[in-house]
Every structure is written in structure tokens, then in C-alpha cells.
ZAVEXTOR-629891 format. One line per field, with one value per residue: residue number from 1; residue in one letter; chain; x, y, z of N, C-alpha, C, O in turn. Coordinates in steps of 0.001 Angstrom, whole numbers, plus 500000, padded with zeros to 6 digits. Example, Ala and Ser with C-alpha at 12.3 -4.5 7.8 and 13.67 -1.06 7.14 Angstrom:
2
dodo <- c(1;2) $
marmar <- c(a;s) $
tigu <- c(A;A) $
nxx <- c(513190;512850) $
nyy <- c(494310;497750) $
nzz <- c(507800;507080) $
caxx <- c(512300;513670) $
cayy <- c(495500;498940) $
cazz <- c(507800;507140) $
cxx <- c(513200;512900) $
cyy <- c(496700;500030) $
czz <- c(507800;507870) $
oxx <- c(514236;513409) $
oyy <- c(496681;501138) $
ozz <- c(508465;508039) $
***
This chain:
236
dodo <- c(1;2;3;4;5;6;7;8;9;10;11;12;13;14;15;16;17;18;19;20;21;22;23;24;25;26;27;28;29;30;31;32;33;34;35;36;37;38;39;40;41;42;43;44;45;46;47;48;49;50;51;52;53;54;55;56;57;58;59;60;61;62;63;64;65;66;67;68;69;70;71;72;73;74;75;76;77;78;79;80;81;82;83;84;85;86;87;88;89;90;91;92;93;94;95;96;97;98;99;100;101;102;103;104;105;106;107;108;109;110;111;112;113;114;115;116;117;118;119;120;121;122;123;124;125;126;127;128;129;130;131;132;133;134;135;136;137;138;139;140;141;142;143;144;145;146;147;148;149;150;151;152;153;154;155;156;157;158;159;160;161;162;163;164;165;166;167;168;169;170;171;172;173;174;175;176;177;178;179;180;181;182;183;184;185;186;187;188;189;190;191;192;193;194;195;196;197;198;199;200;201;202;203;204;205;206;207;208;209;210;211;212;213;214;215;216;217;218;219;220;221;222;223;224;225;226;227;228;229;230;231;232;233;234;235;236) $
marmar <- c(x;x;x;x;x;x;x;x;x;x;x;x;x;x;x;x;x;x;x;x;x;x;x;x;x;x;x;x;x;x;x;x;x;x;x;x;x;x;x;x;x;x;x;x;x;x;x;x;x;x;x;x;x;x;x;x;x;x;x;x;x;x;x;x;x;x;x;x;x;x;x;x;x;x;x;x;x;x;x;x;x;x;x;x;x;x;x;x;x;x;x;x;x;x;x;x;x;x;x;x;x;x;x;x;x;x;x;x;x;x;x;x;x;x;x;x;x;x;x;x;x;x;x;x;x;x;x;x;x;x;x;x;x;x;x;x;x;x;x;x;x;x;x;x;x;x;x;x;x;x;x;x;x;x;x;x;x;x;x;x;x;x;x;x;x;x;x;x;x;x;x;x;x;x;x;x;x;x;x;x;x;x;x;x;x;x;x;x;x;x;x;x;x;x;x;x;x;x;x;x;x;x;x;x;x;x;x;x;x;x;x;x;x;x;x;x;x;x;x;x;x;x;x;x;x;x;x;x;x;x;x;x;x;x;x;x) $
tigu <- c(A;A;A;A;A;A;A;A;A;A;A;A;A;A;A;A;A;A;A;A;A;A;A;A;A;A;A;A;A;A;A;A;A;A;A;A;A;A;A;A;A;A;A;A;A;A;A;A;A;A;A;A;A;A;A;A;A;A;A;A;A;A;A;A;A;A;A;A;A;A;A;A;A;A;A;A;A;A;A;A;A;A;A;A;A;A;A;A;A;A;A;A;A;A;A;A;A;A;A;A;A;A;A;A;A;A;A;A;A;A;A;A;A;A;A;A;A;A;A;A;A;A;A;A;A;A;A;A;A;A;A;A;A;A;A;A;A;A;A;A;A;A;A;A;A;A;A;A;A;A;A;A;A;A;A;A;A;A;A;A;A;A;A;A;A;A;A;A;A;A;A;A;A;A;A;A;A;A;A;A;A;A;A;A;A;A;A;A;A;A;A;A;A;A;A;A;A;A;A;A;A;A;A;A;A;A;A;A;A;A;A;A;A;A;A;A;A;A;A;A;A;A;A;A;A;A;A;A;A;A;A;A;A;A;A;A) $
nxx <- c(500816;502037;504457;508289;508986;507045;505524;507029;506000;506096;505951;503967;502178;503048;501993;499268;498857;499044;497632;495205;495921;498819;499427;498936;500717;503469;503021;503124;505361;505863;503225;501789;502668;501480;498335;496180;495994;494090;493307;494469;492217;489848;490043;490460;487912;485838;486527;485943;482933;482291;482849;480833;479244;480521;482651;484208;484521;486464;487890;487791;489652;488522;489873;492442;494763;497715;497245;496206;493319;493644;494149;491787;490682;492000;491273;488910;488153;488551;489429;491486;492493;492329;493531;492625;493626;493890;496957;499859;502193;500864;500293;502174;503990;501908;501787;504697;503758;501881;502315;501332;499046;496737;497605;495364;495826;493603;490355;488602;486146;485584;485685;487339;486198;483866;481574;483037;483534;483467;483278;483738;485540;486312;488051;487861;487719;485871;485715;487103;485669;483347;479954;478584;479554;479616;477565;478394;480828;479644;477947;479927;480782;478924;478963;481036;480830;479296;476645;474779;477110;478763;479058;481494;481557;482648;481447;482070;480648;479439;480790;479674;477814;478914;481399;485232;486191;484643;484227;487090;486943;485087;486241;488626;487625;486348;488238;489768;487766;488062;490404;490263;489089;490489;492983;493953;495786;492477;492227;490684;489394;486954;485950;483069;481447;479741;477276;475181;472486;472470;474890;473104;470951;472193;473567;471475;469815;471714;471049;471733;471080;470495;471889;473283;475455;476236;479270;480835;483096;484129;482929;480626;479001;477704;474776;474699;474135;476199;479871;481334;479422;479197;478260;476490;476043;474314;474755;471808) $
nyy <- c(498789;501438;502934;502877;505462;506555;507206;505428;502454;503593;505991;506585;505874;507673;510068;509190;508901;512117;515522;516400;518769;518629;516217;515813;517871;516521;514412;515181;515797;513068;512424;512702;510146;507752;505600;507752;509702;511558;509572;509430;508762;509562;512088;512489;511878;513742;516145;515729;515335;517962;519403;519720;521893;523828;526466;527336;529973;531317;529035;526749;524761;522679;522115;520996;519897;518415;520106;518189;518130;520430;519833;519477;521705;523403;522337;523130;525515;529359;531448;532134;529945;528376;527143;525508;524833;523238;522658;523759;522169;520825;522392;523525;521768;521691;524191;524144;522464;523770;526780;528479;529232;530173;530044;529549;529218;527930;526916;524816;524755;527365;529431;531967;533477;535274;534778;534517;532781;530505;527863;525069;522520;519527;516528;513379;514557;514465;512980;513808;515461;515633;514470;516954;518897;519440;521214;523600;523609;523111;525312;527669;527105;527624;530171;531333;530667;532685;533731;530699;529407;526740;523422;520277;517454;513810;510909;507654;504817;503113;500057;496584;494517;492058;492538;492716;495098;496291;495556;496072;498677;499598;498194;499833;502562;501870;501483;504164;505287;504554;505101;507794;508253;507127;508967;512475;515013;515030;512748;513138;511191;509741;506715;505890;507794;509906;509413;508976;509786;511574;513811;515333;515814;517667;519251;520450;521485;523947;525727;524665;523394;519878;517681;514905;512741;509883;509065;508033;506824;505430;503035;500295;498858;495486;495539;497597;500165;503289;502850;505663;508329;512010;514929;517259;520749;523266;526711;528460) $
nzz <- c(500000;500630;498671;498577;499492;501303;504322;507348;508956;511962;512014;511399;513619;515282;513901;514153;517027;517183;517328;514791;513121;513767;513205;510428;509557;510032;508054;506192;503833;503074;502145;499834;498855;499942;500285;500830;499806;497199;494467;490926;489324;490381;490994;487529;487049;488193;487549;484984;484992;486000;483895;481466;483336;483854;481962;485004;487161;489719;492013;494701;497065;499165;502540;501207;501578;500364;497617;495590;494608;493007;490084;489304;489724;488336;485614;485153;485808;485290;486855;489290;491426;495049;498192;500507;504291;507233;508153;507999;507257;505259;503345;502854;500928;498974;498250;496691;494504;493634;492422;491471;492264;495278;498390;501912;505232;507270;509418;508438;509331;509956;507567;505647;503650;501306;499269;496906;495464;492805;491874;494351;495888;497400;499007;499864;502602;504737;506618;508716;510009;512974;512654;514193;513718;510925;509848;509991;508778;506003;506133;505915;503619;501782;502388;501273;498533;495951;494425;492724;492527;492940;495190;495122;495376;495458;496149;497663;497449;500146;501111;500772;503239;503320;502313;502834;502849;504356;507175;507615;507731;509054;511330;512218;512297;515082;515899;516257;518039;520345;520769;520344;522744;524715;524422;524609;522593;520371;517324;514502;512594;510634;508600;508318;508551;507023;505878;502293;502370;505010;504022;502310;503350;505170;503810;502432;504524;505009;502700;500574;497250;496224;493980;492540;490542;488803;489181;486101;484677;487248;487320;488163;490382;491828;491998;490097;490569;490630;491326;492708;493374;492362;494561;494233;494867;495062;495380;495383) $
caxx <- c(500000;502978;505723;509151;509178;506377;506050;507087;504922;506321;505936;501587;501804;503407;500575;497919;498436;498788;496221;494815;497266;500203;499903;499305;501723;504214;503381;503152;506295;505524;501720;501921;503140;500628;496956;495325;496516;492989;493711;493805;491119;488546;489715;489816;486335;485539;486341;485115;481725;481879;483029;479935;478438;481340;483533;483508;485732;487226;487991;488110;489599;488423;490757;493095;495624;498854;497015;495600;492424;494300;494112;490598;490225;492790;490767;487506;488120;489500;490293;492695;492703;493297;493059;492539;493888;494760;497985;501009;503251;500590;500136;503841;503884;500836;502824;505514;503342;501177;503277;500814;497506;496822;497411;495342;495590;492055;489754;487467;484713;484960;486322;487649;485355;482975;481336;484518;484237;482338;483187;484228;485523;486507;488216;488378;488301;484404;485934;488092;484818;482263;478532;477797;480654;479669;476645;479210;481373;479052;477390;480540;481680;477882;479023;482298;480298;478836;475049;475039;478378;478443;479866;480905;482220;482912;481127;482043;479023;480014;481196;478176;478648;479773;482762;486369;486709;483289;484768;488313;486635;484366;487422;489087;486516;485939;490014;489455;486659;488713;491872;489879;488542;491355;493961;494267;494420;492093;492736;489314;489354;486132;485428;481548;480365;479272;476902;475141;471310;472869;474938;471877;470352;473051;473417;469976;469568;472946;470457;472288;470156;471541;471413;474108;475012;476862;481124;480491;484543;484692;482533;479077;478682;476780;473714;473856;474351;477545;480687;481121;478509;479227;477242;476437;475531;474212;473682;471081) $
cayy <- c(500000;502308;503367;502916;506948;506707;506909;503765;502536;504594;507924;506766;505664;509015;510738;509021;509891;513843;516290;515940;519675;518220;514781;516100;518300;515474;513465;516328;515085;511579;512036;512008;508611;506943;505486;508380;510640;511287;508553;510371;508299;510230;513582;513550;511567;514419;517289;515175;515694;519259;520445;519807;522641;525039;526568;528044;531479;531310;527719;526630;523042;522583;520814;520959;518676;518816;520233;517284;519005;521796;518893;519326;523289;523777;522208;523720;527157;529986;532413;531790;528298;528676;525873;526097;523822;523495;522235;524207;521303;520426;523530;523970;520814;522195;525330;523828;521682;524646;527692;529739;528925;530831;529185;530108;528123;528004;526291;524688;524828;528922;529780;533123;534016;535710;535644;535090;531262;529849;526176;524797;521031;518549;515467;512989;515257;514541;511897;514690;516479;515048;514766;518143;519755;519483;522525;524995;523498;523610;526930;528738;527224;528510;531845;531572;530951;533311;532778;530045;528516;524842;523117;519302;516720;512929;509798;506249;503796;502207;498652;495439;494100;490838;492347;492181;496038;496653;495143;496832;500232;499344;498249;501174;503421;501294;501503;505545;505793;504119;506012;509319;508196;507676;509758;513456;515597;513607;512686;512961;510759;507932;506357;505455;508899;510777;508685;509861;510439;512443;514593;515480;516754;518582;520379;521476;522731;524963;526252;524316;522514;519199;516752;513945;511807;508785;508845;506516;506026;504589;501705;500131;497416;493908;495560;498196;501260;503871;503297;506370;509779;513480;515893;518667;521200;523912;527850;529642) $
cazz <- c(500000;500707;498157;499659;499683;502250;505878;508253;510875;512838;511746;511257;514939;515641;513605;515032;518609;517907;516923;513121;512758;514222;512455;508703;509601;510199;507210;504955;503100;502662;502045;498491;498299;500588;499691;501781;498757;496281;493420;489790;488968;491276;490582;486537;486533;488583;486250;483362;485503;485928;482468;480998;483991;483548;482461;486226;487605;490965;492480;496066;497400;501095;503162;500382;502045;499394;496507;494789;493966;491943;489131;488709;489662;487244;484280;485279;486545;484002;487628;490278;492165;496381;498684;502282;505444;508952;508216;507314;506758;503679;502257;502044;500209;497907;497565;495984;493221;492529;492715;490960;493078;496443;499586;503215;506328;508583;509952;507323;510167;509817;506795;505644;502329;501387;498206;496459;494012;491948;492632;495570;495924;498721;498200;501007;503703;505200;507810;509646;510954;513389;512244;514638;512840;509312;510026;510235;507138;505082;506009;505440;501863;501357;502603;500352;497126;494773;493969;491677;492525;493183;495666;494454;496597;495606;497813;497031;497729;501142;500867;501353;504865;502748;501470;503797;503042;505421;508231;507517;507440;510606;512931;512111;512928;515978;516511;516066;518698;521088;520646;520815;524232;526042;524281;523967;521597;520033;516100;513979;511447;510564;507374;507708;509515;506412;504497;501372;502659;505945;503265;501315;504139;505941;502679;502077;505544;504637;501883;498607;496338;495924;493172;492430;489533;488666;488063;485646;484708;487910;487153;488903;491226;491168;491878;489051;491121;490406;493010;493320;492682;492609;495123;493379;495892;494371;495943;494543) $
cxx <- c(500854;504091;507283;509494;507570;506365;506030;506083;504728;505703;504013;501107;501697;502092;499229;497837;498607;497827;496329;495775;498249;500319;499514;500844;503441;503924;503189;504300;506228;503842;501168;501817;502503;499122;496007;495167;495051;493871;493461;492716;489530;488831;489470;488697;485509;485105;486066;483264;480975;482154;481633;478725;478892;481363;483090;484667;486420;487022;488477;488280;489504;489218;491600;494818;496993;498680;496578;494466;492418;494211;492900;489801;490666;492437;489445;487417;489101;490360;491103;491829;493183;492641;493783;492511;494143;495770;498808;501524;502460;500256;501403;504178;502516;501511;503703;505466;502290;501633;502382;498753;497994;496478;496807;494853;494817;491309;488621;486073;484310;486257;486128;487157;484389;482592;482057;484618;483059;481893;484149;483813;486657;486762;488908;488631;486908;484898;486819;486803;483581;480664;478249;478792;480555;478395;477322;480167;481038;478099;478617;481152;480091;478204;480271;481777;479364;477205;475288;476253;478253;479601;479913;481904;481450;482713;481150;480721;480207;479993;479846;478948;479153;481167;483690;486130;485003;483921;485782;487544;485986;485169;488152;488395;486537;487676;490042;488492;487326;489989;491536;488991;489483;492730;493906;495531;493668;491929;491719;489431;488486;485621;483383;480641;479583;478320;475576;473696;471478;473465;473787;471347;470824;472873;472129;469496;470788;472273;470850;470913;470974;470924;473134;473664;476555;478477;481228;482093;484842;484054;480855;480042;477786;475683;473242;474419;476142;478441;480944;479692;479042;478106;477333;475267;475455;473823;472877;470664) $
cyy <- c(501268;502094;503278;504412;507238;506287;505699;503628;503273;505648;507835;506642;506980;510057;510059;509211;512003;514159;516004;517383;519112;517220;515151;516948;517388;514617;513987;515833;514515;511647;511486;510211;507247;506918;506492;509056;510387;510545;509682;510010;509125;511583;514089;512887;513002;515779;516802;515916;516833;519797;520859;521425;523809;525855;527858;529364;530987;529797;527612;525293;523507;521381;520268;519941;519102;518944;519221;517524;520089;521281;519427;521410;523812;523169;522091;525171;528025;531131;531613;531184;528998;527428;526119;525107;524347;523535;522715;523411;520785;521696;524043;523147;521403;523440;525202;523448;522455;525990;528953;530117;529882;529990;529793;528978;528847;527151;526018;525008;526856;529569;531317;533957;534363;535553;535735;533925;531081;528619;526221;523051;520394;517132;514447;513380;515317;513769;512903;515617;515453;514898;516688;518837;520076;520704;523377;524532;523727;525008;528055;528098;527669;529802;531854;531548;532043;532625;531829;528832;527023;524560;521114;518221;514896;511841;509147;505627;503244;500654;497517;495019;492840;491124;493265;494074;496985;496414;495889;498655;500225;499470;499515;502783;502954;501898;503101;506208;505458;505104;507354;509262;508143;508476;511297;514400;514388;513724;512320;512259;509576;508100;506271;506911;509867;509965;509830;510922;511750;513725;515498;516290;518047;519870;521676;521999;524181;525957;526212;523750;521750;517988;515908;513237;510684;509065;507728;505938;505311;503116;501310;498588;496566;494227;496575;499633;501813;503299;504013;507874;511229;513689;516902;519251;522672;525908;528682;530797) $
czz <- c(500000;499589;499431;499961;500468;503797;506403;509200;511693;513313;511348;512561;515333;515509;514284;516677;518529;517434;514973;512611;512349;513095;510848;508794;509449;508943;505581;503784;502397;502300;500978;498013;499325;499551;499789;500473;497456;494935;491862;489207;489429;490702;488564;486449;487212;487789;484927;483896;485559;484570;482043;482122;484145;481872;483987;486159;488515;491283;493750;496589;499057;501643;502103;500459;501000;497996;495480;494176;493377;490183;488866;488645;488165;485687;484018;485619;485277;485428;488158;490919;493782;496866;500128;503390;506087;508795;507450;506765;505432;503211;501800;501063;498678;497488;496417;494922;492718;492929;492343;491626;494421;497785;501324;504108;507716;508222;509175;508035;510414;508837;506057;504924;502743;499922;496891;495134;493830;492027;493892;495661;497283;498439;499529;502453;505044;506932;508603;510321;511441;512704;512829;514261;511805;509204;509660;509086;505935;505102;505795;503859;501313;500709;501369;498448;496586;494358;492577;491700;493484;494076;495506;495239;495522;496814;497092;497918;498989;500601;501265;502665;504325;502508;502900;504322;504079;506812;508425;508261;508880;512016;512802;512582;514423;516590;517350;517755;520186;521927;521442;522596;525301;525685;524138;523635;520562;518223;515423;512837;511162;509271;507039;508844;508307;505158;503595;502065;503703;505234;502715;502424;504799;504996;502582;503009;505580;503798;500355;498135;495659;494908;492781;491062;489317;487997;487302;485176;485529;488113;488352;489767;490720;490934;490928;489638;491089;492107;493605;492872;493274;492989;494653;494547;495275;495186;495154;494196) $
oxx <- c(500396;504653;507308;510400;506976;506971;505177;505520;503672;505193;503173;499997;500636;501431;498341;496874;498390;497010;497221;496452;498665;501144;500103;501861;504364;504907;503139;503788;506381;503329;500470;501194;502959;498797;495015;494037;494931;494947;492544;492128;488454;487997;488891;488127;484469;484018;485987;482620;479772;481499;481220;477668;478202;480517;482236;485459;487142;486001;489484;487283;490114;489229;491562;495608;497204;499380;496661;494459;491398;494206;493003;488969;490043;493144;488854;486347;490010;491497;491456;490665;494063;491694;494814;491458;494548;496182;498797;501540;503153;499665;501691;504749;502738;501754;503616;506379;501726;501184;502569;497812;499146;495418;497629;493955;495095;491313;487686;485083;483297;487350;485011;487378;483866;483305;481895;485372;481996;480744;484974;482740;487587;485959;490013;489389;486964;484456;487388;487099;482972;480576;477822;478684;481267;478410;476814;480229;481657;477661;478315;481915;480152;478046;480078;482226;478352;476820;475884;476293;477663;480719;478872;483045;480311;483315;480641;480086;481411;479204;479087;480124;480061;482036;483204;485967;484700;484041;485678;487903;486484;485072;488000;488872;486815;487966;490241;488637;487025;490268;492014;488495;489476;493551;493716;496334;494098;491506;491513;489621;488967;485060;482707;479640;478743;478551;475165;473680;470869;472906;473980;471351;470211;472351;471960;468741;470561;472688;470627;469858;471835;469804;474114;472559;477690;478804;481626;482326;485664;484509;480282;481031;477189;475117;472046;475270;477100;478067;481006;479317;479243;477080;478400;474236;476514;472660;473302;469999) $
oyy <- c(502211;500999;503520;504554;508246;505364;504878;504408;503668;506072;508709;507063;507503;510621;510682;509602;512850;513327;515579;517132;518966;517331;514409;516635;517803;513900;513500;515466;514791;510531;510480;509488;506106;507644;506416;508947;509306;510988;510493;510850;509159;512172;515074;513330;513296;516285;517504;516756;517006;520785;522012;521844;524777;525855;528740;529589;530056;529278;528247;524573;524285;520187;519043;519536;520313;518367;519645;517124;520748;522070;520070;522015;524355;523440;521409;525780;527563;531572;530536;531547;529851;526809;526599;524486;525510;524602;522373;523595;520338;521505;524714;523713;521270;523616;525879;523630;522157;526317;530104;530881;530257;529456;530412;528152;529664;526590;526817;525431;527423;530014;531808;535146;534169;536228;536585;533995;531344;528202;527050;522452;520970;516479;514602;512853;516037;514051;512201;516470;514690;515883;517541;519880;520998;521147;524118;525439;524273;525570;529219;528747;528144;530344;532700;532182;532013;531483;532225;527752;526636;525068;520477;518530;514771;511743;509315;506103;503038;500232;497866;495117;492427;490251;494084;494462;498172;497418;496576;499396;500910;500131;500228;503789;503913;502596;503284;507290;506191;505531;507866;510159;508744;508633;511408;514508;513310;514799;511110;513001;508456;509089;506490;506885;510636;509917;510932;512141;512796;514781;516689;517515;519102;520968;522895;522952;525239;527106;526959;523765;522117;517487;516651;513077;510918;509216;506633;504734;504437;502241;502102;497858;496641;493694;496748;500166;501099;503288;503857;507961;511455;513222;517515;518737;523238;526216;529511;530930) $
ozz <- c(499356;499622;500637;500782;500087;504342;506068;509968;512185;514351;511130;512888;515675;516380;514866;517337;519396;517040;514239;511613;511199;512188;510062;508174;508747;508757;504451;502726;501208;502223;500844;497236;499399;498611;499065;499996;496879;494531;491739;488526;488832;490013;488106;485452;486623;487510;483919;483267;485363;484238;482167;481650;484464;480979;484073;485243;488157;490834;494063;496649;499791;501345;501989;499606;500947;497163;494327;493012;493174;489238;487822;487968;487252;484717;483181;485614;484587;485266;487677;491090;493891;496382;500598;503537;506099;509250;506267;505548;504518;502148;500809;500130;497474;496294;495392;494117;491666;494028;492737;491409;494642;498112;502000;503945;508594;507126;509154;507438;510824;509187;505901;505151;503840;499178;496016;494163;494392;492174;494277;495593;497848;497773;500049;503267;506041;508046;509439;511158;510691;511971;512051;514907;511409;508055;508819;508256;505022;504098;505530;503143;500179;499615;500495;497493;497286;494106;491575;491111;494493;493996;495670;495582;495070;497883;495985;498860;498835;499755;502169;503016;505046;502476;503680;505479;504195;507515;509441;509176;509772;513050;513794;513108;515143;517562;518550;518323;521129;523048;522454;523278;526375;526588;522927;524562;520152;517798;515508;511873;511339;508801;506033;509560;508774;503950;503960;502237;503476;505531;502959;502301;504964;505193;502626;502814;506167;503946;499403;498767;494859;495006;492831;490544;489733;486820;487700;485290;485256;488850;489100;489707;489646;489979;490693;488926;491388;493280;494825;491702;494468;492495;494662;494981;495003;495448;494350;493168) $
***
């Protein structure tokens, strides 16, 4: 799963006991070259998705981690690209691989716009905020868009409880819940807290108007249904 130019055991143990700052911060480096890292597969089915709704202006990656969503701003957006984290140690890393994008580090839960993009995308980053956290995430990339401007976020179909990677994803979570109970600071990170119907709603009490549709590059399942779908979150 790791490149040999990714972090050791170690250095994930390390990150998982500090704060979700501290520990991107720390694997800022090496992040790249781990699985965590959005696959190119997700982001250009992504901007295959939006072309057809663009071309957009201003572009905003939330929780922009080391610029990996600059891929898809950058071949949907005609303005300037910025992308906004907690974590210095990845935005210095995103600095470096988009030199010509604008980088500001805060708190996705009260973010600094106003008014300012057109799109606004999120890639992997849902499992770093609690359920009673995601109110206030999504009411300020509201506030940060422009009437009209979309906000478009990527959900894979959760796994059947038949298959290994259900269980995987479960104990881990379970591992997570554990950790954050008797360790602090405590390190937010769960795979099965943001599912799609809960999205949908969160949203539309934010005041988007949300509609989703099938990444179909990335293929269907047994029963027919896309693996993953774009949220198209729309302000009006």
C-alpha cells in the first residue's frame, strides 16, 4: 500500500496519537506517496463531471491537504485556484506543486470568504469532521460561494457488509473511537460517519440545492448502482 518513499509505521503511529494539525503536519512530506493521497482516477472523473456545467471562475479546494484538487480546479476554473487547510506542513507541500495557486491556512469549520468562488471542491476530507461539525462546514463554503456557485464533493458507495473492506473500514473506525477516548488531543478521522442520505440533508439545511450523479469512469457494482457519485451542491 505504501511506496518505499512513504512513511514507516512509525511515523503513522506518531501521527495518530497527535492532533489531526500536528499529524498532517508530520506526514506532509511523505503524504503524496501513501493510499490516503485522492487517486487520479477520482479527481479527473471528477472534472470530466463538471466540464459539461462550467467553464467556472474562481475555484476553492476545502481541506486541500497537498494540493491534489488543483488537478481538477485547474481544468475547470478559468480564475485563480486557492486551497485552504489546517495544516502548514501540507500547504507547504501544495505550495511547491502549485506555485501559481493561492494558499490560506484556517479552519474549514469557519472559513475566511465571502462571496469570492464559483466552485468549491473537497476530496476525502468529510471523515476529519464530526457529524455536529459538518453545520458549520458547510454553512461557510455557502458563505464563500457566489450565487450560483456549486459546491461538488465525491462519495464512494460504502462497501456490502459481505465484502472484507466493510469490516476493515468498521474496525478502524471502531480503533478511532477508542483512541479518541482515552487519548488526547484527540485525532478525527472515521470512514463510515458521512453517508450519502445524511449529506443530502446537511446540505439542504445549509440552503444548497443538491442533486448527484453517477462517476460513471469509475465503474458500477453487482447491483447496478455507480461506486462512486458526485454531490452537486448547488447555491442559489
Amino acid at each position: 500500500m505504501f511506496s518505499p518513499e512513504g512513511p514507516s509505521l512509525r511515523d503513522l503511529v506518531v501521527q495518530a496519537l497527535s492532533s489531526v494539525e500536528h499529524g498532517y503536519d508530520l506526514l506532509a512530506p511523505r503524504f503524496d506517496h501513501t493510499p490516503f493521497r485522492t487517486p487520479d482516477s477520482i479527481l479527473d472523473a471528477t472534472a470530466d463531471a463538471l466540464r459539461p456545467l462550467g467553464p467556472f471562475g474562481e475555484g476553492l479546494d476545502v481541506c486541500c491537504g497537498t494540493g491534489a484538487g488543483l488537478r481538477v480546479l485547474e481544468a475547470v476554473c478559468r480564475g485563480r485556484s486557492t486551497g485552504v487547510d489546517s495544516s502548514a506542513g501540507m500547504l507547504a507541500e501544495a505550495g511547491r506543486a502549485y506555485p501559481g495557486a493561492e494558499w490560506v491556512r484556517a479552519d474549514a469549520r469557519a472559513l475566511p470568504f465571502a462571496g469570492a468562488f464559483d466552485l468549491a471542491v473537497s476530496f476525502g476530507a468529510l471523515g476529519h469532521f464530526l457529524p455536529a461539525e459538518r453545520p458549520a462546514l458547510f454553512a461557510g463554503v455557502y458563505r464563500a460561494l457566489r450565487p450560483g456557485g456549486v459546491l461538488a464533493l465525491p462519495v464512494g458507495a460504502p462497501p456490502p457488509i459481505s465484502s472484507p473492506w466493510y469490516w476493515v473500514l468498521a474496525g478502524f473506525d471502531a480503533v478511532m473511537r477508542v483512541r479518541n477516548a482515552l487519548w488526547r488531543p484527540p485525532f478525527v478521522m472515521y470512514y463510515r460517519t458521512s453517508p450519502l442520505t445524511a449529506l443530502r440533508t446537511e446540505l439542504a439545511a445549509a440552503g444548497f440545492t443538491v442533486t448527484t450523479e453517477p462517476l460513471e469512469p469509475l465503474g458500477w457494482r453487482e447491483d447496478g448502482s455507480p461506486r462512486c457519485r458526485l454531490v452537486l451542491a448547488r447555491r442559489p
